[in-house]
C-alpha positions in Angstrom: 3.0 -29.7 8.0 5.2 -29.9 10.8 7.1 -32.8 9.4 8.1 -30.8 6.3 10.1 -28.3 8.0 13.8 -28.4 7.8 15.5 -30.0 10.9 18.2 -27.4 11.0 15.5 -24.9 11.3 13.1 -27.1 14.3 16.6 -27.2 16.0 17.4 -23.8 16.0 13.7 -23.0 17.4 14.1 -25.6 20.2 16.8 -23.4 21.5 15.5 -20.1 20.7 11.5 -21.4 22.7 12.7 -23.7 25.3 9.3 -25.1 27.0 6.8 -23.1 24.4 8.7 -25.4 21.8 6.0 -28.1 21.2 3.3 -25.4 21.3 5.3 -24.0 18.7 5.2 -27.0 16.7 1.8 -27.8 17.0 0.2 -24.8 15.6 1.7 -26.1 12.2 -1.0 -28.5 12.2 -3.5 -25.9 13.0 -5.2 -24.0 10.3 -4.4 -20.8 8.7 -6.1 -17.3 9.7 -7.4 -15.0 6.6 -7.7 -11.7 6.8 -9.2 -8.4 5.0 -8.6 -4.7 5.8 -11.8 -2.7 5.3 -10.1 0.3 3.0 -11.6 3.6 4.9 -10.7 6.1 2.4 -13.9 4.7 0.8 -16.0 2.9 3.5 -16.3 3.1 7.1 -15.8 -0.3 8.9 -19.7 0.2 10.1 -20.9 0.7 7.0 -18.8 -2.1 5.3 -20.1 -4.5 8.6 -23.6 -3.7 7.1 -22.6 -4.5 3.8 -20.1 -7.2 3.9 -21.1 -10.4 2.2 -18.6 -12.5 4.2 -18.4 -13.7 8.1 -16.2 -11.5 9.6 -14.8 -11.1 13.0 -12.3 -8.6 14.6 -8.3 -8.5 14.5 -7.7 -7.7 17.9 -4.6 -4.9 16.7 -6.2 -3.6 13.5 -9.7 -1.9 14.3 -10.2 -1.6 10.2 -8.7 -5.9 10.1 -11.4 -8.6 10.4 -11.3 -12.7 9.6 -12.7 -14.4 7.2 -13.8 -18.0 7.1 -11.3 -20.2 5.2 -13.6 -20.9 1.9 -14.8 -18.0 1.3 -13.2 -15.7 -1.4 -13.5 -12.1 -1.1 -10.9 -11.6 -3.8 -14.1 -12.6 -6.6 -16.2 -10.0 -5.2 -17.5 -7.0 -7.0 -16.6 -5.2 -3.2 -12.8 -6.4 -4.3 -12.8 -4.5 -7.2 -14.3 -1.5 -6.0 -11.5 -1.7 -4.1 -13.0 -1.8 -0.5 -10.7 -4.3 1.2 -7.1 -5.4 0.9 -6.5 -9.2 1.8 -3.7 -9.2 4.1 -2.4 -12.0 6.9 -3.6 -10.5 9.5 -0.5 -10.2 12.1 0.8 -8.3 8.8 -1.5 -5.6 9.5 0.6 -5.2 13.2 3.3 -2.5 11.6 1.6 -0.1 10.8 0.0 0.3 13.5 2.5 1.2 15.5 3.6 3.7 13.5 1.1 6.6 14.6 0.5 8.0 11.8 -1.5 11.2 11.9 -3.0 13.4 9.3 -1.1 15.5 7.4 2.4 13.4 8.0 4.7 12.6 5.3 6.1 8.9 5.3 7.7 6.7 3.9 7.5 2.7 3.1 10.4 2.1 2.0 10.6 -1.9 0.9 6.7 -1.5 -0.7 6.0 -3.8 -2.5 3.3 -5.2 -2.8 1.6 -2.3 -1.1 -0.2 -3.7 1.8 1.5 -1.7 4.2 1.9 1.3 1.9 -2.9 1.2 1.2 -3.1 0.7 5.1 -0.6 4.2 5.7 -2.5 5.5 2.8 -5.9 5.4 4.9 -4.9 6.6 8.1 -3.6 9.5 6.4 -7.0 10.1 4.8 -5.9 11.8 1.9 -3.6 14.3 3.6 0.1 14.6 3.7 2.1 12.2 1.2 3.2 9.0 0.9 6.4 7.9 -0.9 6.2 4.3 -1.8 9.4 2.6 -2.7 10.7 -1.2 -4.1 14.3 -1.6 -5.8 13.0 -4.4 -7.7 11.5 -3.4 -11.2 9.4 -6.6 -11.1 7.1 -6.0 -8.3 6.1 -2.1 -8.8 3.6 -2.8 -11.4 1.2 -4.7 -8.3 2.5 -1.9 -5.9 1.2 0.5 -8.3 -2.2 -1.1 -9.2 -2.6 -1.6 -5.1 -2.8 1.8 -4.6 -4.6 3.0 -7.5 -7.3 0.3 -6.7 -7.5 1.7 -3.1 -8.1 5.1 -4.8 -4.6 6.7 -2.9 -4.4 10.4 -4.1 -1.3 11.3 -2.4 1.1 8.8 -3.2 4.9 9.0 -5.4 6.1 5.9 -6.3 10.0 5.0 -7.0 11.8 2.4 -7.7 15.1 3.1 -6.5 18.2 1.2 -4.0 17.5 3.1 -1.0 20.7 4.1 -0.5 20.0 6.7 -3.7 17.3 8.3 -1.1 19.1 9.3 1.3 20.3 12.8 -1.0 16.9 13.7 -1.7 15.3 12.7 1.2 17.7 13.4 4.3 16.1 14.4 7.8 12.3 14.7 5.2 9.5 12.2 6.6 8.1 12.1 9.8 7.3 8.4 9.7 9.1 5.3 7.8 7.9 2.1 7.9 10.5 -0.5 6.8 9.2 -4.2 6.5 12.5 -5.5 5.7 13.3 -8.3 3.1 13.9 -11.3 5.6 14.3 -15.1 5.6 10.5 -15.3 6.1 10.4 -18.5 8.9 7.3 -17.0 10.3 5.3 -16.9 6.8 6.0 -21.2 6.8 2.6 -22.3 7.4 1.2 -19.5 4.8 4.0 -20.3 2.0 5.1 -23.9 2.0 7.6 -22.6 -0.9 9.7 -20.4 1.5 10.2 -23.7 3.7 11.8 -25.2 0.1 14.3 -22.0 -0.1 15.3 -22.0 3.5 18.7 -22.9 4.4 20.8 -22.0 8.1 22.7 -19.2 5.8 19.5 -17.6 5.4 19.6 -14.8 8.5 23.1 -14.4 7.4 22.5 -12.9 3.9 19.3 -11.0 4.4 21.2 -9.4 7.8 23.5 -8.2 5.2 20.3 -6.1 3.5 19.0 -5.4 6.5 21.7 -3.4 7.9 22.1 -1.3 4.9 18.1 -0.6 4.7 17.9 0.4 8.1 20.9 2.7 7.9 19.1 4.5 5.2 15.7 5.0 6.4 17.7 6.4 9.7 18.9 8.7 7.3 16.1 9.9 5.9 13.7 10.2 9.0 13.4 13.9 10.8 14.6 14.8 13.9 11.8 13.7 16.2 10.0 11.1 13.9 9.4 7.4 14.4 10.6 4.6 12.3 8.9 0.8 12.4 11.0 -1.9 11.7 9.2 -5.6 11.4 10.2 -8.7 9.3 8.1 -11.8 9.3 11.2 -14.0 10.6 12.2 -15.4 13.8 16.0 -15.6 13.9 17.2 -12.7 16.3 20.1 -11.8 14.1 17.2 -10.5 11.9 15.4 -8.8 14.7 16.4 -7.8 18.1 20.2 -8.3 17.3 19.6 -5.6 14.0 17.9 -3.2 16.3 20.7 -3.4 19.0 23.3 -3.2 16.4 21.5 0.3 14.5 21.1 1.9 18.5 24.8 1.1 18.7 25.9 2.8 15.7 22.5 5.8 15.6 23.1 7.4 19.1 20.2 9.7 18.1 17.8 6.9 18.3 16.1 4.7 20.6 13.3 2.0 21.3 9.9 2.6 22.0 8.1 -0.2 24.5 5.5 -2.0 23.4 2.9 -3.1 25.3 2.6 -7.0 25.9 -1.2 -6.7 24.5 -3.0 -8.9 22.0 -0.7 -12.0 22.8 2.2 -9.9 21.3 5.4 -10.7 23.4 7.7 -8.0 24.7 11.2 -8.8 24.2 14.1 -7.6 26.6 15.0 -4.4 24.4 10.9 -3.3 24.2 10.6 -4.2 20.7 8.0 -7.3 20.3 7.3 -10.9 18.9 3.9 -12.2 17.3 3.7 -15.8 17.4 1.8 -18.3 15.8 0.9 -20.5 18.9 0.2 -17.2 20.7 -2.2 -15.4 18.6 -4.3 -15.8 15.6 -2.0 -15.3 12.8 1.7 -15.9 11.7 5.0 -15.1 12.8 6.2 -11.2 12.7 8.5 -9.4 14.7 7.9 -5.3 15.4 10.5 -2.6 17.0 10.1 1.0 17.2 12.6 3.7 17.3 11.9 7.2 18.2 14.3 9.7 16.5 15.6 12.4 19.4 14.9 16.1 17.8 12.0 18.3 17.6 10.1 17.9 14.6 10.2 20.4 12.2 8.2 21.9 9.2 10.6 20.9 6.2 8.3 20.7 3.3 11.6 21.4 0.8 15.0 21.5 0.5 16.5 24.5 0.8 19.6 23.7 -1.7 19.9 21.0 -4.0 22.5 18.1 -3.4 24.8 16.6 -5.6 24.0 13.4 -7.1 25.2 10.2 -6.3 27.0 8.5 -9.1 25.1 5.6 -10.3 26.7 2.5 -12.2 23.9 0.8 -13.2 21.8 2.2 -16.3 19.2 4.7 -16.5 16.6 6.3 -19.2 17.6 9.7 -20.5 15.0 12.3 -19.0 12.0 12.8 -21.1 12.0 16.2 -23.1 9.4 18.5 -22.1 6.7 18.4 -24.9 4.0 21.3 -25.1 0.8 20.4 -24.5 -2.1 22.5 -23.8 -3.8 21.1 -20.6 -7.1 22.5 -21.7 -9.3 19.7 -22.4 -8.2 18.3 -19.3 -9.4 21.0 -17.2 -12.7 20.8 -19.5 -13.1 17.4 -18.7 -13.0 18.3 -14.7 -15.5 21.3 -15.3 -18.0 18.8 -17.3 -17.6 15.7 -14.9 -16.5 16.6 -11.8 -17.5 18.1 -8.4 -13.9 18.8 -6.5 -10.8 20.7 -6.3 -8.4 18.8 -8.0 -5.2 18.3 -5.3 -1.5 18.6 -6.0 0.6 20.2 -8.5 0.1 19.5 -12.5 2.9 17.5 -13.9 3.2 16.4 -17.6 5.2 13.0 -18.1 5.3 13.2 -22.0 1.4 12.9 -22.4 0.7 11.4 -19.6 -0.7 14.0 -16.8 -0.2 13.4 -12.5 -1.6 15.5 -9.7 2.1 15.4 -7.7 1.8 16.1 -4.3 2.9 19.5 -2.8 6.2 19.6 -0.8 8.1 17.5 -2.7 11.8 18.0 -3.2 13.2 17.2 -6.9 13.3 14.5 -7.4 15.6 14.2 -10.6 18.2 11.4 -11.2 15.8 9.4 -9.1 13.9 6.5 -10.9 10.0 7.9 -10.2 7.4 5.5 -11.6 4.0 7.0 -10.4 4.7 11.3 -8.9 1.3 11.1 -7.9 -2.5 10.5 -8.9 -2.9 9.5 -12.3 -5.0 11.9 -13.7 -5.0 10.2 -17.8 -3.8 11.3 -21.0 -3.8 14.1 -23.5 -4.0 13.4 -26.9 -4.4 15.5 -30.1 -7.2 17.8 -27.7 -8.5 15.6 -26.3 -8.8 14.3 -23.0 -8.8 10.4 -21.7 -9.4 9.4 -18.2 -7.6 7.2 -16.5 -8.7 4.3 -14.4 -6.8 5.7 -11.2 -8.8 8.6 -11.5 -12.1 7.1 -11.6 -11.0 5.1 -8.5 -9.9 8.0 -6.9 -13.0 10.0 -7.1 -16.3 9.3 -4.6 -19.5 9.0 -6.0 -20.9 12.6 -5.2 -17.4 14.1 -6.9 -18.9 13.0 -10.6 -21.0 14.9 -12.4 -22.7 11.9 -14.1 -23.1 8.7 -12.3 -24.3 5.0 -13.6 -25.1 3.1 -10.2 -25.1 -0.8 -10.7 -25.7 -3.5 -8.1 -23.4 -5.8 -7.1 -26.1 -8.7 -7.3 -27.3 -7.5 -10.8 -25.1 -9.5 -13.8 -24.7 -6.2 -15.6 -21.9 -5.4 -12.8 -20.0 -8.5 -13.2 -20.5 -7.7 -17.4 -19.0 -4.4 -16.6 -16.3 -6.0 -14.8 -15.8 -8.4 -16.9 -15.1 -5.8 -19.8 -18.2 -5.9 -21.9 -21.0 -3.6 -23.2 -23.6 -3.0 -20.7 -27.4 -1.1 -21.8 -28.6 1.5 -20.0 -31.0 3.9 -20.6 -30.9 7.5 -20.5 -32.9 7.4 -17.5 -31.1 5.2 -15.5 -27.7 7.8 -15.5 -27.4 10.3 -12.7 -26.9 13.9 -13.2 -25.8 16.6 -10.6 -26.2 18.9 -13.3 -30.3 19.0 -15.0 -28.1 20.8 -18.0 -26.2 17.8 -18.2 -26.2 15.9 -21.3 -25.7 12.5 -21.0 -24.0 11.4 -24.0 -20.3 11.0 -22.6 -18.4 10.1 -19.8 -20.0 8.8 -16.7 -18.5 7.2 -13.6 -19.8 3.5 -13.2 -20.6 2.8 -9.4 -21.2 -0.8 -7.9 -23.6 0.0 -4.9 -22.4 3.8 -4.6 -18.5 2.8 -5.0 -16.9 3.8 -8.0 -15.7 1.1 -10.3 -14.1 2.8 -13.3 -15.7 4.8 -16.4 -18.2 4.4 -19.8 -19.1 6.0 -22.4 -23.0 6.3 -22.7 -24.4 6.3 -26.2 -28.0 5.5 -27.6 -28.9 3.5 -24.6 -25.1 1.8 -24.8 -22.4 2.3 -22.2 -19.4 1.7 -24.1 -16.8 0.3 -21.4 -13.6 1.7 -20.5 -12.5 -1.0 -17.6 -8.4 -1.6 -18.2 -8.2 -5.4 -19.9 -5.3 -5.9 -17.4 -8.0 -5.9 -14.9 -11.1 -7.6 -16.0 -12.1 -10.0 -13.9 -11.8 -13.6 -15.0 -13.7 -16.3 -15.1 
């Protein structure tokens, strides 16, 4: 592939390598490394090893990241959409990592999208905390938002905003912000042979531009003693070390964290670090950390609210509040499940959330998803939603339907269509329990989504946008 690369671009990395230069070069003729991230909010990694149907062997900086072999395809596995993995390049999985994330943080991804980073913050934070999730382009929050929900996240807001509308709501709020900045993407060239076509020398240039504006903002928004990741999966310095040195100029608050020469990563002069492709198994990235001078505090509100910032672009009037009695959703959690539902009730028109607690308001801000999705209520009734199902475990359901992933009636169920099933053959926590009604449908103990079971029918309720396809 090396041929295909644009000259200005081999020139420019001539300079920038010196001697590692042909190494550099050679590794376009290598082969590509594929990677999966074993999702622990529903698996452990040695359970999943057990499990797994695929060859697998470990990323050296992400204890949850393995290989696959090229040829495989995890993506058409039952496992995938059980949501047990995320396939991810595997220096992409480098980030977060450095982050530190513990329970009970909040943070913040702040250029989502779409939502590798945000599922792998999502696990380490087990459930605990929140996560705010945020893209400015409208285009690619719909995959952001089925990312998560397949990965069963419970505590996650996501918006859709300019980050520079943030900064009111969320000013000196998370503890941790990741921001994988919008680059010129040289070191995804080997993956993406169409980012090669839309390179040009101007590139660095006009994302810097972005950069320096998204950076500014997450500084904003980051407490007094938190830690903010910046990486981009380019190699031009006026992306990376030259945007870090310029934010330290102008943020006397914050510095750089070292980090360690380990796993073939390379420590630049400033502590930040490179990953590159003839140096380790995976593409190019670049990493910096900067620790935010303070003592972290416990800010789980704001105090006062803040006046807006004036907006020119567009935005939907504010749904009315409509009445709706939220009884035959709470019926539905006494009849089907086993758990304390987390989070604060929130009504979107019909549509009902579990919003994390802790948030400040967030009006005049574009919010696509406040939280988990729990379904909707409609004339008394209840109907489940999809994100709720893959929320739950298989012990938090009431009534269960276990199918095997080697059995066709999973890949049926998948695929959308009417399955049989006895009455036998549905689990009950409860003896009392009828089973006519809603049960969870489990593919080797994960859940999968939820049925209806009927005279020996489960009538299927997997979302069309969804199905799996031939």
């Amino acid at each position: 592939m090396s041929e295909h690369l644009p000259a200005a671009f081999v020139d420019k990395m001539k300079v920038l390598l010196q001697d590692q230069f042909p190494a550099f070069l050679a590794s376009y003729s290598e082969p590509r490394y594929y990677g999966l991230r074993i999702n622990t909010l529903k698996v452990s990694v040695e359970k999943f090893k057990r499990l797994s149907p695929f060859q697998l062997s470990e990323i050296l900086w992400a204890k949850e990241g393995f290989y696959y072999e090229e040829g495989e395809r995890p993506g058409k596995h039952p496992y995938y959409n059980a949501g047990l993995y995320y396939i991810q390049e595997p220096t992409a999985m480098a980030p977060v990592e450095f982050l530190d994330i513990q329970p009970g943080d909040k943070v913040l991804d702040l250029c989502a999208a779409p939502g590798g980073k945000s599922t792998q913050i999502a696990a380490k934070l087990k459930q605990t905390g929140l996560i705010v999730v945020n893209d400015n382009h409208a285009d690619r929050v719909k995959p952001l938002v089925k990312n998560l929900e397949l990965f069963g996240v419970r505590n996650a807001v996501v918006l859709n905003e300019l980050p520079n509308r943030l900064e009111r709501v969320f000013k000196d709020y998370f503890d941790k912000i990741l921001v994988d900045a919008p680059c010129s993407g040289e070191g995804m060239f080997r993956k993406e042979e169409e980012m090669v076509k839309q390179w040009d020398l101007n590139s660095a240039a006009k994302y810097a531009l972005m950069q320096r504006d998204i950076l500014k903002s997450a500084g904003v928004m980051l407490a007094p003693g938190g830690r903010l990741v910046y990486s981009t999966c380019t190699f031009s310095p006026e992306e990376n070390e030259e945007m870090i040195a310029q934010f330290i100029e102008e943020s006397s608050d914050f510095s750089v964290v070292p980090i360690e020469a380990d796993f073939g990563f390379v420590s630049s002069k400033d502590g930040s670090a490179r990953l590159w492709p003839h140096l380790l198994k995976g593409e190019g990235h670049y990493v910096a950390v900067l620790q935010r001078k303070g003592e972290k505090t416990d800010r789980a509100t704001l105090e006062e609210p803040t006046p807006e910032i004036p907006s020119k672009r567009p935005t939907k009037p504010a749904v009315k509040p409509i009445e709706i009695d939220l009884t035959p959703f709470h019926q539905f959690c006494k009849d089907q499940l086993l758990l304390e539902m987390p989070g604060v009730e929130k009504l979107y028109g019909e549509h009902l959330y579990l919003m994390p607690e802790g948030l400040p308001s967030l009006d005049g801000i574009k919010v696509i998803k406040p939280g988990w999705y729990m379904g909707a209520v409609r004339k008394n009734r209840f109907e489940p939603a999809h994100a709720l199902a893959m929320g739950l475990h298989a012990d938090e359901a009431i009534r269960v339907l276990q199918l095997n992933s080697t059995d066709g009636d999973a890949i049926r169920y998948l695929k959308g269509e009417t399955i049989m099933a006895d009455e036998q053959s549905i689990e009950r926590k409860h003896v009392d329990s009828p089973v006519k009604g809603h049960c969870l449908i489990c593919i080797d103990g994960f859940p999968a989504g939820w049925g209806k079971w009927q005279e020996g029918m489960i009538k299927n309720e997997y979302p069309a946008g969804w199905r799996w396809m031939a």
